[in-house]
N, C-alpha and C positions, 0 to 999 in steps of 0.2 A: 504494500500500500504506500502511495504515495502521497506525503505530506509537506507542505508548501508555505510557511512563513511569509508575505511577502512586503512586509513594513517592520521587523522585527526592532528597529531603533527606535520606533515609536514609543513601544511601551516600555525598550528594556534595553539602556543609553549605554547598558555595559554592565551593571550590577546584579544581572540574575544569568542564568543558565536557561536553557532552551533544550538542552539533551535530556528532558524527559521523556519529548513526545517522540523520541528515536524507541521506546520499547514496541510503538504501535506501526512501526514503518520506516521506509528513508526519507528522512530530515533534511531537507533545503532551506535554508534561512538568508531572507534577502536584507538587507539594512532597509532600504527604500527600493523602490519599484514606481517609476514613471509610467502612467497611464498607456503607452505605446510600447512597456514591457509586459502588462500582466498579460497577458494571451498565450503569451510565448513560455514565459515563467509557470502558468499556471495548468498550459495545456495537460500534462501528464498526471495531473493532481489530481487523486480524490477526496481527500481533506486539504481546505484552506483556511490559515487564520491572518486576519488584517485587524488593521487600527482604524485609518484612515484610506484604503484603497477602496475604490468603488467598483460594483458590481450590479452594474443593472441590464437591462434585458439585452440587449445586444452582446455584454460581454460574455452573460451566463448561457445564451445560445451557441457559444463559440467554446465552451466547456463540455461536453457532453461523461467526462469519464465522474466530473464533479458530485459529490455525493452530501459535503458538508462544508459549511463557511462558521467558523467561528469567529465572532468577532472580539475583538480585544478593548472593550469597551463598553458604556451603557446603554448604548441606543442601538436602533436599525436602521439609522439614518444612509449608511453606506451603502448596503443592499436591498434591492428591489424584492422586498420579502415575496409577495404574490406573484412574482413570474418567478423564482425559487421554489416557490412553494409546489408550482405547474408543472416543474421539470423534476421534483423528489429531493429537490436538495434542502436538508435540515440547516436552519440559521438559527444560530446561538449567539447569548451576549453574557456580560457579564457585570449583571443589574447593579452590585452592591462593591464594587470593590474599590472606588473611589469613593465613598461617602466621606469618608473621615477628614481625608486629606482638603476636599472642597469645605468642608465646614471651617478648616481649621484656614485655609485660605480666607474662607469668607471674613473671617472675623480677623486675618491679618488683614484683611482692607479696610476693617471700619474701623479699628485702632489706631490704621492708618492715617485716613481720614480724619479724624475726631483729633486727633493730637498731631498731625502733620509730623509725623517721624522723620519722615524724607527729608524735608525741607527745613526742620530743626536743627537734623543731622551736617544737613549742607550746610546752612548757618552757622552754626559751631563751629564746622572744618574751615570757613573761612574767616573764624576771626570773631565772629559776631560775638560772642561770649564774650573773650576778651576785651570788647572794646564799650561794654554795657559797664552801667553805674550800678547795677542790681545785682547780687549775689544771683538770683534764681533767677536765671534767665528764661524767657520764650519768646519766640517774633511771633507769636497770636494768640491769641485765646484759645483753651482747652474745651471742652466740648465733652460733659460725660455723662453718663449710659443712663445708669441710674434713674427711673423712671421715663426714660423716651418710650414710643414706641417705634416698634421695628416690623416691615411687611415683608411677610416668606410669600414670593407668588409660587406657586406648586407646593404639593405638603405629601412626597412621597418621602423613603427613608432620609434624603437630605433635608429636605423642609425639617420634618420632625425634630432629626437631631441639632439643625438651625436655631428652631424655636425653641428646643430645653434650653443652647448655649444662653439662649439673649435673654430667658427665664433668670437663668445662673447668674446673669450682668446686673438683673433687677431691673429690665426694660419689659413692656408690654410688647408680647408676638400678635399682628394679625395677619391670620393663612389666608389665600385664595390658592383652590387650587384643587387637582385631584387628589381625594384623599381625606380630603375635610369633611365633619360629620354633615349627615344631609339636614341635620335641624341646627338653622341658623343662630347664633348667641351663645353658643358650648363653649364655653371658659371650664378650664381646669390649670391649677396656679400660674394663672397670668396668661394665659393664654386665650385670645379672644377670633374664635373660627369662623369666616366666611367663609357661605357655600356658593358653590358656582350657580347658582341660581340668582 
């Protein structure tokens, strides 16, 4: 069985291994793959996994040996699920495995944000510190959490763990989104849920 990588730098810059999926078959692993390689790369394949490579009905017709695309990611935004679907090829993703990391993004942006770290930092480097009559320096006002409220649009496993973070901060969460109870006004500690209705 022939198994096909074909954006392998995407998910994995050099810190993990790929010789697992050598017990199921022979292992091809591409760094990247330009839209005018996959055909070529991918013809002998009957497992492919991508990140970002696209697969839609033109190219999956030019596949025929193809049996499964996993994707290395949380969506199906890459492959044209329903012509896959027409031709027998199984599409997988892999719903939860960024949550963490995107929460924990989210909330380096609005610490970001709120206290201009950036631009503090650059400040500082350039002097600005030193040249202040204030012991406690900052070029602007701080901005904190503590009672704000904060909107999660979508309320699947990232919304969720979103809205415990900004719970945790002592800001009010409101969801829209899938996911949210379908009876409008559901607060439970601090958190106040619209429904898509």
């Amino acid at each position: 069985m022939n198994i096909t990588i074909l954006d392998g730098h995407a998910l994995n810059p050099g810190d993990m291994d790929y010789s697992c999926f050598e017990k199921f078959g022979k292992l091809t692993v591409y760094p990247r793959s330009a839209p005018e390689l996959v055909i070529e790369r991918a013809a002998d394949s009957e497992i492919i996994f991508t990140n970002k490579v696209t697969f839609d009905e033109t190219v999956l017709a030019q596949l025929p040996k193809l049996r499964y695309i996993g994707i290395f990611a949380t969506g199906y935004n890459v492959v044209d699920v329903e012509a896959a679907r027409r031709r027998g090829i199984t599409v997988t993703n892999i719903p939860k495995y960024s949550t963490d990391s995107v929460v924990q993004l989210t909330f380096a942006h609005l610490l970001n944000l709120t206290f201009k770290l950036g631009e503090h930092t650059e400040s500082v480097r350039t002097g600005d510190w030193c040249r202040s009559s204030d012991f406690c320096y900052w070029n602007g006002s701080l901005v904190e959490l503590a009672g704000l409220t904060f909107g999660v649009v979508g309320y699947g496993a990232i919304g969720k763990k979103v809205a415990a973070l900004v719970d945790a901060f002592g800001m009010n969460a409101i969801a829209y989104g899938p996911g949210c109870c379908p009876e409008s006004g559901t607060e439970q500690s601090g958190l106040s849920i619209l429904t898509n209705s």
